[in-house]
VEXDREN-2710 file (C-alpha; in Angstrom, 1 decimal):
% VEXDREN-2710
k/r/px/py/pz
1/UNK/117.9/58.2/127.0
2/UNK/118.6/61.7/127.0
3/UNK/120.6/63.4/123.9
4/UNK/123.8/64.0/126.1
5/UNK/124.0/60.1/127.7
6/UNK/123.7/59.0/123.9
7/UNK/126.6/61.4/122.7
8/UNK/129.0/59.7/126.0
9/UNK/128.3/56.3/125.0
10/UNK/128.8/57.0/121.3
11/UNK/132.1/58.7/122.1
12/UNK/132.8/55.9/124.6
13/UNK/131.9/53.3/121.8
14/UNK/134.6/55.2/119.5
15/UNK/137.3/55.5/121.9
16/UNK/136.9/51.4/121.9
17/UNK/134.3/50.9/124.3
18/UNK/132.6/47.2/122.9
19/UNK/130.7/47.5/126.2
20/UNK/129.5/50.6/125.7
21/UNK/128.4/50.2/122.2
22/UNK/126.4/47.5/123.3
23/UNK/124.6/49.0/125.9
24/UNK/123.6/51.3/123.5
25/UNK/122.5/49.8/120.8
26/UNK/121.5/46.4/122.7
27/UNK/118.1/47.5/123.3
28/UNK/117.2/47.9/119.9
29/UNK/118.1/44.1/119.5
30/UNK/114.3/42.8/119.5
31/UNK/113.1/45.0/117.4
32/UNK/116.0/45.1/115.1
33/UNK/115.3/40.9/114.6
34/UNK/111.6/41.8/114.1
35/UNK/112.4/43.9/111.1
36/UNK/114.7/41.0/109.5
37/UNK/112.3/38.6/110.2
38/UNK/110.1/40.1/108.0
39/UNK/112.4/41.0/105.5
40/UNK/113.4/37.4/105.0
41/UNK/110.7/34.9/106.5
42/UNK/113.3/33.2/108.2
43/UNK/113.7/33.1/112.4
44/UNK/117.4/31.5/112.2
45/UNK/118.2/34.1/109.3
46/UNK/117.1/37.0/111.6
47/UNK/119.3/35.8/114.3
48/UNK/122.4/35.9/112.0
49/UNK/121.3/38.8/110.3
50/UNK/120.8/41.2/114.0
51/UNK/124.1/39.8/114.9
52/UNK/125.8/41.0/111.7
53/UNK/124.1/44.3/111.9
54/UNK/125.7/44.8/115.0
55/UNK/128.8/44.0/113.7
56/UNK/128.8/46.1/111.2
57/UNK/127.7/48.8/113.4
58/UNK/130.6/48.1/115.8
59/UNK/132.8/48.4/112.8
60/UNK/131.7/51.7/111.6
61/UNK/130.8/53.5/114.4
62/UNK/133.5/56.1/113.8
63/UNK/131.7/57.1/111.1
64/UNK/128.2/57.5/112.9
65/UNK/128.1/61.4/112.9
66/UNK/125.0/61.6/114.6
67/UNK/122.9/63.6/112.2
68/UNK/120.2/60.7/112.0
69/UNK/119.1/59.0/115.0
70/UNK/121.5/55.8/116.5
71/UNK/117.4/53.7/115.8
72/UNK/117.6/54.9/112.0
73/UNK/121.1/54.2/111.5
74/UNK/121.0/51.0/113.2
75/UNK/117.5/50.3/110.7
76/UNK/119.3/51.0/108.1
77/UNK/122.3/48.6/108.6
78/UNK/119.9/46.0/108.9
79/UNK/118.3/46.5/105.9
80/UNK/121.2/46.4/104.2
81/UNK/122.4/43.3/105.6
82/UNK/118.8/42.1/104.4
83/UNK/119.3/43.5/101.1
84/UNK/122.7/41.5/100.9
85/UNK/121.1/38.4/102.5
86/UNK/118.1/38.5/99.8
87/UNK/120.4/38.7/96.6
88/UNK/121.7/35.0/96.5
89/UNK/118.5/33.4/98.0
90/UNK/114.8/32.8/96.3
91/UNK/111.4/33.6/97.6
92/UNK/110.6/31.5/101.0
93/UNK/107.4/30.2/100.6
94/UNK/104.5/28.3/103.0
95/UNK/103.6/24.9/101.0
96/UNK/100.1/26.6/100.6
97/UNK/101.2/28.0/97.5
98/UNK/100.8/24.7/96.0
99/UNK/97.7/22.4/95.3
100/UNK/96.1/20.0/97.7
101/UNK/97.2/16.7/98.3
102/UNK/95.4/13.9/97.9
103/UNK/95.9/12.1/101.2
104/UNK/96.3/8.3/99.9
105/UNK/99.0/9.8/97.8
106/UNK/102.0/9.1/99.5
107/UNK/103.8/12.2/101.2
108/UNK/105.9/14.6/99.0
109/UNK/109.4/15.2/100.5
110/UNK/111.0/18.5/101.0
111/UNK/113.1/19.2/98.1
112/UNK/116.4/20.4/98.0
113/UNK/117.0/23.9/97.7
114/UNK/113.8/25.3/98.2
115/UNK/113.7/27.8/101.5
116/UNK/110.4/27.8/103.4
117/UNK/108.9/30.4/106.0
118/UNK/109.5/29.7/109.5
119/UNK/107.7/30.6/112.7
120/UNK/108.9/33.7/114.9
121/UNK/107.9/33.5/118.7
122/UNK/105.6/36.6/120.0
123/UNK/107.7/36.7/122.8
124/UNK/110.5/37.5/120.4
125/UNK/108.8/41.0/119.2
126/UNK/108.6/43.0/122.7
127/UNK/106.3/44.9/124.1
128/UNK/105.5/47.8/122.8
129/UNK/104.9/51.2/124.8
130/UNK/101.6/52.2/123.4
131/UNK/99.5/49.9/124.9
132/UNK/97.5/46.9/123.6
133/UNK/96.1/48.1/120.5
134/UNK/99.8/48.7/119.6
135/UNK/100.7/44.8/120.7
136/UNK/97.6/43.9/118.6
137/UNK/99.3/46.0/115.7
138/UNK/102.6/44.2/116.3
139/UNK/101.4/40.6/116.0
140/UNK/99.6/41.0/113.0
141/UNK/102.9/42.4/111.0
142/UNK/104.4/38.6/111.7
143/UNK/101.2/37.0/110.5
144/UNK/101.9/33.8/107.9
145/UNK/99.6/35.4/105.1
146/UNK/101.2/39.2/106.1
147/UNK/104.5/37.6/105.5
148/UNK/103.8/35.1/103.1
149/UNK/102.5/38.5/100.5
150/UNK/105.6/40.0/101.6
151/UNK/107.6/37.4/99.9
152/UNK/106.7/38.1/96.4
153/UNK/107.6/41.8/97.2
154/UNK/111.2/42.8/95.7
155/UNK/113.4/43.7/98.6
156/UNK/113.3/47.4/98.4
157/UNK/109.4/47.7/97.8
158/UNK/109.4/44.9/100.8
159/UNK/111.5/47.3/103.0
160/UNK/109.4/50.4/101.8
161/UNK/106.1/48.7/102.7
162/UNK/107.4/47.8/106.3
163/UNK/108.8/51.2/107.2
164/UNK/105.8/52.7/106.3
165/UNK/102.7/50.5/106.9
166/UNK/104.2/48.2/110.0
167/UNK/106.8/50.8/111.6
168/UNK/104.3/54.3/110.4
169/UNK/107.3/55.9/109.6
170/UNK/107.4/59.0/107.2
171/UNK/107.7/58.9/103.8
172/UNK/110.8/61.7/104.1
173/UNK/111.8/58.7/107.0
174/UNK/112.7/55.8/105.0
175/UNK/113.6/57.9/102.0
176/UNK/117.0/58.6/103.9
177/UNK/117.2/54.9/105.2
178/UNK/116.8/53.4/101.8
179/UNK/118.6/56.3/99.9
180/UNK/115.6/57.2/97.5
181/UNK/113.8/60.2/97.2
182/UNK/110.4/60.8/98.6
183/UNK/108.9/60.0/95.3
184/UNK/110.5/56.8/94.6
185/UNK/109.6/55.7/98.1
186/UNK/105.5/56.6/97.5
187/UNK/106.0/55.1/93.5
188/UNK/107.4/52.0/95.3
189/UNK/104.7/51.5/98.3
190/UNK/101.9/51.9/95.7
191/UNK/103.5/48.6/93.7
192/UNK/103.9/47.2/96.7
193/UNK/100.4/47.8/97.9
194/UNK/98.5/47.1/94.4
195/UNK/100.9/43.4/95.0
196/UNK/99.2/42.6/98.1
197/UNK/95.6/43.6/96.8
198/UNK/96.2/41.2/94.2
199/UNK/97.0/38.2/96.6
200/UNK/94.0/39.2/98.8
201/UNK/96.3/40.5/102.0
202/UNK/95.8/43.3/104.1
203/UNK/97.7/44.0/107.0
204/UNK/95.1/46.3/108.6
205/UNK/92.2/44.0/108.3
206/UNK/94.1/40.7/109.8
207/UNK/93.5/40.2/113.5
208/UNK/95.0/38.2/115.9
209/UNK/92.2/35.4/116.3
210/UNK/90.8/35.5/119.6
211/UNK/93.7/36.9/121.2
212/UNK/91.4/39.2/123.5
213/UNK/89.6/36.2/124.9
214/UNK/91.9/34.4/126.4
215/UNK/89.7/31.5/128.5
216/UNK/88.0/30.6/126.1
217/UNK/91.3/30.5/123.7
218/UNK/92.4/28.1/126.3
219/UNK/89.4/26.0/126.5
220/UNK/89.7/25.7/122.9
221/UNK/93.4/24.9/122.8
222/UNK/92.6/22.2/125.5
223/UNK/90.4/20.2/123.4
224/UNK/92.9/20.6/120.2
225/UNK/95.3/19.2/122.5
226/UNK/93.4/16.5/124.5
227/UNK/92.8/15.3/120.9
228/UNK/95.7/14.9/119.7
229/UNK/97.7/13.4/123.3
230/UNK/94.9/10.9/123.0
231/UNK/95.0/10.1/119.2
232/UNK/91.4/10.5/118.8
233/UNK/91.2/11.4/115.4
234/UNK/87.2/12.2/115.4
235/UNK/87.6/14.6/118.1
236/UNK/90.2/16.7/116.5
237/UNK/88.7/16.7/113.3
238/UNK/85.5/17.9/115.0
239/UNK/87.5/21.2/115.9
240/UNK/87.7/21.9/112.5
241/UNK/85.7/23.9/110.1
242/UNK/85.0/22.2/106.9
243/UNK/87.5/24.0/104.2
244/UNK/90.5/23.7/107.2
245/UNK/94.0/23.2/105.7
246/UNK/96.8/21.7/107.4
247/UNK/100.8/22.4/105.9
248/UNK/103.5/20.7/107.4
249/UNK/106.3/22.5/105.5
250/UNK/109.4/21.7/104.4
251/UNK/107.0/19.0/103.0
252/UNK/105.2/20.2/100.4
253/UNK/102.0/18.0/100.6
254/UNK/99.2/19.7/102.5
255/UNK/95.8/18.7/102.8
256/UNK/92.4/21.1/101.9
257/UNK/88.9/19.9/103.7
258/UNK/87.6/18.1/106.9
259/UNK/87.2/14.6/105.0
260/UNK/91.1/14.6/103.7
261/UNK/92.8/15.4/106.9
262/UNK/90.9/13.0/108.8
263/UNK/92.1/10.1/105.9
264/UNK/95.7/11.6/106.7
265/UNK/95.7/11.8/110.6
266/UNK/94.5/8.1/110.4
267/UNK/96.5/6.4/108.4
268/UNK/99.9/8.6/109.2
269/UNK/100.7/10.7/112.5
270/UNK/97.6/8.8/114.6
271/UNK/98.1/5.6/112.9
272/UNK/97.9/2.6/115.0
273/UNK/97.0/1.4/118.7
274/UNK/100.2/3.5/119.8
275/UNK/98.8/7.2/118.9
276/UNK/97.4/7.7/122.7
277/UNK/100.6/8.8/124.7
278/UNK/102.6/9.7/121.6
279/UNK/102.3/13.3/121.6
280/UNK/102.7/16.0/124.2
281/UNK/102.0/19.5/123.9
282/UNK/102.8/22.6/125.1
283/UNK/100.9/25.9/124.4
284/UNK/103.2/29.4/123.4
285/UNK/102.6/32.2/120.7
286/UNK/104.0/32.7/117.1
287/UNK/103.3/34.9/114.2
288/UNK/100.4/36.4/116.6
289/UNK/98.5/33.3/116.7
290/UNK/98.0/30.9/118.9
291/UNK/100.4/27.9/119.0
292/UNK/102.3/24.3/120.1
293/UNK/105.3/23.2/121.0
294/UNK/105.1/19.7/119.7
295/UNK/107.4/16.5/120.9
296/UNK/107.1/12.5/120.5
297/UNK/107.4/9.7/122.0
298/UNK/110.9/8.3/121.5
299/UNK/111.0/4.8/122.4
300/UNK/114.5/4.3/121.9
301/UNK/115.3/6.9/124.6
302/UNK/113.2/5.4/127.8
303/UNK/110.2/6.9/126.1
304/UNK/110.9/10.2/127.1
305/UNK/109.6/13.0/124.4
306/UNK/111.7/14.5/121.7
307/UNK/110.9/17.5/120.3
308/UNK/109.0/17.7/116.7
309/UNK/107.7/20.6/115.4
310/UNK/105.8/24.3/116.1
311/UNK/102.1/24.1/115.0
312/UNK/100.6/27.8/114.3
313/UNK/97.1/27.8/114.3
314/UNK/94.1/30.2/112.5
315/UNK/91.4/30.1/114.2
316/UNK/87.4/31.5/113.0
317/UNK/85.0/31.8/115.5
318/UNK/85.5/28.6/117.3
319/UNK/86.4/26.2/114.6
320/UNK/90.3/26.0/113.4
321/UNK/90.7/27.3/109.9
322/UNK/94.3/26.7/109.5
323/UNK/97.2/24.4/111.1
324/UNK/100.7/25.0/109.6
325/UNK/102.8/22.5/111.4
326/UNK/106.7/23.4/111.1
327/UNK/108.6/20.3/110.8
328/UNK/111.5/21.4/112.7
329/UNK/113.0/19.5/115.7
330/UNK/114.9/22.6/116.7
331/UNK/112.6/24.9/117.3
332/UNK/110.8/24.2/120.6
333/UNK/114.5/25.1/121.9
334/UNK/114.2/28.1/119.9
335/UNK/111.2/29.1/121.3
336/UNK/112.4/28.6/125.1
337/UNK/111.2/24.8/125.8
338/UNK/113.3/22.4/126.9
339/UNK/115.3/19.8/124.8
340/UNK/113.4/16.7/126.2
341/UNK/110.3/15.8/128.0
END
């Protein structure tokens, strides 16, 4: 967009043009969702929080003098409407953070209050114009152990890690957008960076598992699913590596080790001589790893399949490190599947 369309459809915008505002700053809507998502671990929360940015954009726009760029002032809305989001809410958390369960223990329920991480669909962040190694750059700023560090970061040093290690924006940049100076912003990146150390997280080093190799990703996620649409309990625990962990949060039991989630599997969700036939899955993206749309068998309704949950998975090599099941009917929906099967 040239410099002289911008200044028409901002002066359109402030002569009361809602249409033209949104054209302009529509665009930006992705992105502008990626950057609360990981402000606040929360897909349903960066929804809202895009659609109040805008908002508040829309309501200010007569004051937009067009000094900084429409992008940065639009960034910066959003972070504020983060910033107000994040005062009256606690850390969200993946049930990781706790201790193994032991899996004859019975299941411990989600309790009230707590906020857990959700899952944010790749198709969700875009594609960016550099070129793969930039889409490979993209998915791991939504990883689950990116953004699970991220949650014990204060919002500002949060916001001052993402502007400058996800988005490579100056330091001089997100001084303006945060209203620090240059100074505060490197004195707050350091903490935020010496944070992540601790908790054993880099960005940079995290990769997208597999994500180049996409047949035999595929052949892989066939077998995981075969497994599992065929209750066969030894075959999926095969798949596994040895120290696997599998979450299912807003439960906060999880399960450490080949031996425990192969006592869970078959005595809870492939119990009985019903587990063939009641699962089906379908394969998608999230938090740049490999995932399933997950729905069951609902007798009551004619058999037909309801929808249950979004698995991420971590692959190693060709054994699965990690399955974080989400335990949320509504977001298949949210991540473009259909409402039944």
């Amino acid at each position: 967009m040239s410099a002289a369309t911008a200044a028409e459809q901002i002066a359109a915008a402030r002569a009361g043009g809602e249409g033209a505002f949104l054209a302009l700053a529509g665009p930006m809507r992705r992105e502008l969702q990626a950057h609360c998502y990981r402000m606040v671990g929360s897909l349903h929360d960066a929804e809202d929080l895009v659609q109040e940015t805008l908002l508040r954009a829309w309501r200010s726009i007569d004051r937009f003098e067009g000094r900084a760029s429409l992008r940065g002032w639009l960034y910066k809305i959003a972070t504020n409407a983060c910033f107000d989001h994040l005062e009256s809410r606690g850390r969200r958390q993946l049930v990781s953070d706790r201790p193994a369960a032991d899996p004859s223990a019975p299941l411990e329920p989600a309790a009230e209050g707590v906020l857990w991480m959700e899952p944010y669909p790749d198709s969700a962040l875009g594609e960016p114009p550099l070129g793969p190694e930039a889409q490979v750059s993209l998915r791991q700023s939504v990883q689950l152990a990116f953004l699970a560090a991220l949650q014990w970061l204060p919002p500002k040093q949060r916001a001052v890690l993402v502007f400058r290690e996800v988005m490579g924006w100056s330091a001089a940049e997100v001084a303006e957008i945060l209203d620090l100076t240059v100074a505060a912003v490197n004195s707050a990146l350091q903490r935020a960076r010496e944070t992540l150390d601790a908790r054993g997280v880099s960005r940079s080093e995290a990769r997208p598992a597999i994500a180049e190799d996409k047949p035999e990703l595929l052949k892989l996620l066939g077998r995981y699913i075969r497994a599992w649409e065929e209750g066969d309990v030894g075959a999926l625990v095969s798949l596994l590596r040895e120290d696997a962990a599998f979450a299912m949060p807003p439960l906060y039991t999880w399960f450490s080790g080949r031996d425990a989630i192969r006592a869970f599997l078959s005595g809870a969700l492939l119990a009985g001589h019903d587990a063939p036939g009641r699962y089906k899955m379908s394969v998608t993206w999230a938090n740049g790893a490999p995932a399933l749309a997950v729905y069951e068998r609902d007798p009551a309704a004619g058999g037909t399949y309801a929808p249950r949950s979004i698995q991420v998975l971590r692959y190693e090599g060709e054994q699965l490190a990690e399955v974080t099941s989400f335990l949320d009917p509504t977001l298949p929906e949210r991540f473009g599947f259909p409402a039944r099967m």
